[in-house]
C-alpha positions, 0 to 999 in steps of 0.5 A: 605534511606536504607530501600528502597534500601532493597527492589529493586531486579528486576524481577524474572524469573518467571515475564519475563517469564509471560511478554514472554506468553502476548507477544506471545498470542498478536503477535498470534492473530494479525498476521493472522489478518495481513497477512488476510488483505493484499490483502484488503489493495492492492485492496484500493490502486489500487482504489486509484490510479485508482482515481489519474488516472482519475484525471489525464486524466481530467488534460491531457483532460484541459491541451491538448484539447484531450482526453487520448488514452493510459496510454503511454499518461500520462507517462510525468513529467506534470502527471504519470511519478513517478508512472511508472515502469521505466523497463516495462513502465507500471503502476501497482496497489499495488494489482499487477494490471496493469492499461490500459485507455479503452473507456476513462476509466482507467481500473485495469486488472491483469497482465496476461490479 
């Protein structure tokens, strides 16, 4: 039992500091990868939430008879309400995007528009 005590001492600084380079070669490669693709993920998002949108409108089109003639239309507790920004009374994609119903289509268009 006590030649294997004998031999535990830790790690040497010269161990963690090797674990500190793996670490920060790893985190440099993957935060550029990161921060690159957070408008691609935004951009699936809003496609997304175009798709609930339009399903949506079908429910609203079986539910009512009618068809959807604004965004406003959804706002109930039956479809979109969550989703709603409560100050503006909009619904935003992810990517920023405010989502309008056009032509019987729902449209994503920047907020600007």
């Amino acid at each position: 039992m006590g030649k294997y005590l004998m031999n535990d001492r830790g790690f040497t600084l010269v161990e963690m500091l090797l674990v500190m380079l793996v670490i920060t070669v790893l985190l440099l490669i993957m935060i550029p990868n990161v921060t690159k693709n957070t408008s691609v993920i935004g951009d699936k998002g809003c496609e997304a939430l175009l798709s609930m949108v339009e399903a949506q409108m079908q429910a609203y089109r079986l539910d009512t008879g009618s068809n959807v003639t604004t965004i406003d239309d959804l706002n109930t507790s039956d479809y979109l309400a969550d989703r709603f920004d409560e100050t503006t009374a909009t619904l935003n994609c992810p990517n920023g995007s405010v989502i309008t119903i056009d032509d019987n289509k729902a449209i994503a268009s920047s907020a600007g528009q």
